[in-house]
N, C-alpha and C positions, 0 to 999 in steps of 0.2 A: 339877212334872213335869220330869226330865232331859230334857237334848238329846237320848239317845236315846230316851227314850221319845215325845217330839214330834216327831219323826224319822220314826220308827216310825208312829205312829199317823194322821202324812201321809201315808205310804206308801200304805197299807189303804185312804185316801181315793183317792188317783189309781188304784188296781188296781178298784176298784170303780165309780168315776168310768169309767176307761175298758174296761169289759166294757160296761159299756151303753151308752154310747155307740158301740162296735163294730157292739152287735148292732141298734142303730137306725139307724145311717149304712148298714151292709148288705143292711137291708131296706128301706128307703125307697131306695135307689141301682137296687136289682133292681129294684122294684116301679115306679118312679119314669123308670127309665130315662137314668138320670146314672150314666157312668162317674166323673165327680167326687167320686159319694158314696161310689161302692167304695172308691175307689182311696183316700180317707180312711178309709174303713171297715179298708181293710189296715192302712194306719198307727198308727190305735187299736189292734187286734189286734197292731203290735209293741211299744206300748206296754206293755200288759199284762205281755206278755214281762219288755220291757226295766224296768217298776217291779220286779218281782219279783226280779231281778238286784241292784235298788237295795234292796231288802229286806233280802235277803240279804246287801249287802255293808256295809250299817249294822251287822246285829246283829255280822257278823264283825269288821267294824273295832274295835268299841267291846269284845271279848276282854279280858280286863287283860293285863298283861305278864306272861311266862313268861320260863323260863331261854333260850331259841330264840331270843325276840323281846324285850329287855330295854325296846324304848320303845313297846310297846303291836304291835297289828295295824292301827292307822290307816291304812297304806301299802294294804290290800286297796280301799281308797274309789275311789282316782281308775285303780286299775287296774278295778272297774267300770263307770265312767265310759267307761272305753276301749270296753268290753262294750255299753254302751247307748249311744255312739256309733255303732258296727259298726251296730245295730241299726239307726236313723236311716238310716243309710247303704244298707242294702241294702231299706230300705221304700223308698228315692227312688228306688234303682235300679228293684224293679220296677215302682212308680207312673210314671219315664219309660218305659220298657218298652212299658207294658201302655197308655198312654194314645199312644204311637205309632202302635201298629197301630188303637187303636183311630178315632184319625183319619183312616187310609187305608179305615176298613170302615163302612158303608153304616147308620147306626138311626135309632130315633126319635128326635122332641124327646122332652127330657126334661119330666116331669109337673109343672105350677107348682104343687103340695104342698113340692115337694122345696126351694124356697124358702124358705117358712115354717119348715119342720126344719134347715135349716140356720143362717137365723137363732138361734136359738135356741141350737144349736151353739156359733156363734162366740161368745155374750155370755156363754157356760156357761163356755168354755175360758179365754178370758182371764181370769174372775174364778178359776178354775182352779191357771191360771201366778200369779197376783197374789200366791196367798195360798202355794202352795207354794215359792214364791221367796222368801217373807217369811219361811218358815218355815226353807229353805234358809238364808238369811243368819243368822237367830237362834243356827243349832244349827249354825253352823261347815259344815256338810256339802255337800261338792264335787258329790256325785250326786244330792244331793235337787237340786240345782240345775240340773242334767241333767236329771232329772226334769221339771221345771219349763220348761223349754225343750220339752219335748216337747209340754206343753200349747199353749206359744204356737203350735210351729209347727202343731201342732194347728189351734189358729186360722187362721190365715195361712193353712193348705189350705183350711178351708173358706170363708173369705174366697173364696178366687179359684175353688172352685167354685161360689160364689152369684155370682159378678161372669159366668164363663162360662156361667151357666146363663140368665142373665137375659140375655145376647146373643142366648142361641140362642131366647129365650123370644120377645125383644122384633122379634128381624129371622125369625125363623120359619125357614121352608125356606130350603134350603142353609147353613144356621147349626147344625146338628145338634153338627158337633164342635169348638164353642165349648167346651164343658165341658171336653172332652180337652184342647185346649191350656189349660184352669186348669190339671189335675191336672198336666199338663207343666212350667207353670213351677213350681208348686207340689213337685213334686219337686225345684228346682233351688234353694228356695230352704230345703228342708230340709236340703242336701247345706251350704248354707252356715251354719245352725243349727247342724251338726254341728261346725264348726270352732269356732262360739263356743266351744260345752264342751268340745271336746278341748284348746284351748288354754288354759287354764287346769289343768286335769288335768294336763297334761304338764310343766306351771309348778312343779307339788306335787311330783309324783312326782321332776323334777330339782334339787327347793329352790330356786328362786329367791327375789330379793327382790320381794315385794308386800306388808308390813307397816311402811311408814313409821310410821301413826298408833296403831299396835299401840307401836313401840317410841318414841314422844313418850309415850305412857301409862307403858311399865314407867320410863324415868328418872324419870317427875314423882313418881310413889309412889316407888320406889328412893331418892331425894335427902329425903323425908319420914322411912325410916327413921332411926332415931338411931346415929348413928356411922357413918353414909354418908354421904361428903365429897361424890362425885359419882360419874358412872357412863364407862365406857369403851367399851371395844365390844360391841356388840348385835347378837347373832346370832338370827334366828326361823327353824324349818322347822315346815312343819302336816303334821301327821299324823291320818288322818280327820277328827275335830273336835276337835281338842287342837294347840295350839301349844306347840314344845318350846323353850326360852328356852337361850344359852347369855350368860351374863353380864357383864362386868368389873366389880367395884366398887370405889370409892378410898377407902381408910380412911387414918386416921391411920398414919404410919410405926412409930411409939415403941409401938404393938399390940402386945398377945404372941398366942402363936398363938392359944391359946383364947378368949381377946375377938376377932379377926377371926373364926374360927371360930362362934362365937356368933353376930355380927354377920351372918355368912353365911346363918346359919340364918334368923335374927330377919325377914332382907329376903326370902329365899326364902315362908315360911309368911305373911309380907305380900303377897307377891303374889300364891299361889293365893288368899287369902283375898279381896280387891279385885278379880282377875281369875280365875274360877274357867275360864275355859275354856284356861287353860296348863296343860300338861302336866307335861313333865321339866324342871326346872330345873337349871341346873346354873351356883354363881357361883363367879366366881375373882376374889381380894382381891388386891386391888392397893396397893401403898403409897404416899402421897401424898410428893411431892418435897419 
């Protein structure tokens, strides 16, 4: 199976992972009488959204290259990213919102079922985040990893509204909007979820350097080729799930062009071959002093 297709077919997991989970937190919250579980319950609901965004910008990223776009459409990943940040963002917005007022306004305890549903929640999600994060790292991909974070903080909301629910459960009257202040902080600590993925996203989109152990990999095979003396400078940017290599190699001086040339080739088709998730290669032969 391709990275995109295990990508992909993570995806379909979390969109359908989190439709039911929406429509379970939203009925047990109503029914239940926990603002906590709504206010997770919106969250899954932008979930949904926000996988489907992630869907969409796997199969776009993973496009081959055209004449427009010569090193692939990778670059559409982490501007999704940006997309299912937003998203994150404006779910905490109205979960604090909406659990403000609801602390100034007068309900019941909430129902101790809403407990048990929620546990179940939090053990669901994290195994959730575990496995689409795993899958995230596998397949190179910035937004499945976003993705993946949505699960956790997933969790983490409903953490705190079983932590708030069982105050109001446990101290009774006048503890009604223990739950509200969870979904309250629990908005605040999605707003800080959201910076994890953004800053990383923004990492890609500007190229920076975060591939040290990527580039101790391309020298160690590079220096195995035959007629690579050693290696010079190593340039990596990631583009969706493809890293694009720019190379220096040091051959022998006394080379004519076509044996570096060769040479050139020889090292490039080694190293998609050893590491198939590089993209464009691009090496420049250097001659040895």
């Amino acid at each position: 199976m391709t990275n995109e297709q295990t990508a992909i077919k993570t995806t379909y997991f979390s969109i359908i992972g989190n439709t039911a989970l929406a429509l379970i937190k939203g009925l047990t919250g109503y029914f239940g009488n926990s603002y906590a579980l709504i206010a997770d319950a919106i969250e899954s609901t932008t979930d949904i959204f926000a996988s489907f965004l992630v869907l969409f910008g796997i199969k776009y990223s993973n496009r081959p290259a055209d004449k427009n776009h010569p090193y692939g459409h990778g670059r559409a990943e982490p501007l999704i990213t940006f997309l299912v940040v937003g998203f994150l963002i404006t779910s905490a917005t109205i979960i604090a919102y909406e659990s403000i007022i609801n602390i100034s306004t007068p309900h019941d305890l909430p129902k101790p079922y809403t407990l048990i549903v929620l546990g179940a929640i939090i053990i669901w999600k994290e195994i959730s985040f575990r496995m689409v994060y795993k899958k995230g790292i596998e397949t190179n991909s910035s937004s499945l990893k976003a993705d993946a974070w949505h699960h956790r903080s997933d969790a983490i909301t409903s953490l705190a509204a079983f932590i708030g629910i069982s105050i109001a459960l446990f101290f009774g009257k006048g503890y009604e909007s223990a739950d509200d202040w969870a979904a309250l902080f629990a908005s605040f600590f999605i707003l800080y979820n959201s910076y994890l993925i953004f800053r990383p996203a923004l990492g890609e989109i500007m190229d920076e350097h975060f591939y040290d152990d990527l580039i101790e990999e391309i020298r160690t095979i590079s220096v195995q080729v035959d007629g690579v003396i050693d290696t010079e400078k190593c340039f990596i940017r990631k583009s969706g799930m493809k890293y694009h290599v720019d190379l220096h190699a040091i051959v022998n001086a006394q080379l004519t062009v076509k044996e570096g040339h060769e040479i050139a080739h020889r090292l490039k088709d080694t190293l998609k071959e050893q590491i198939p998730e590089l993209g464009h290669i691009l090496i420049h032969i250097e001659p040895n002093e």
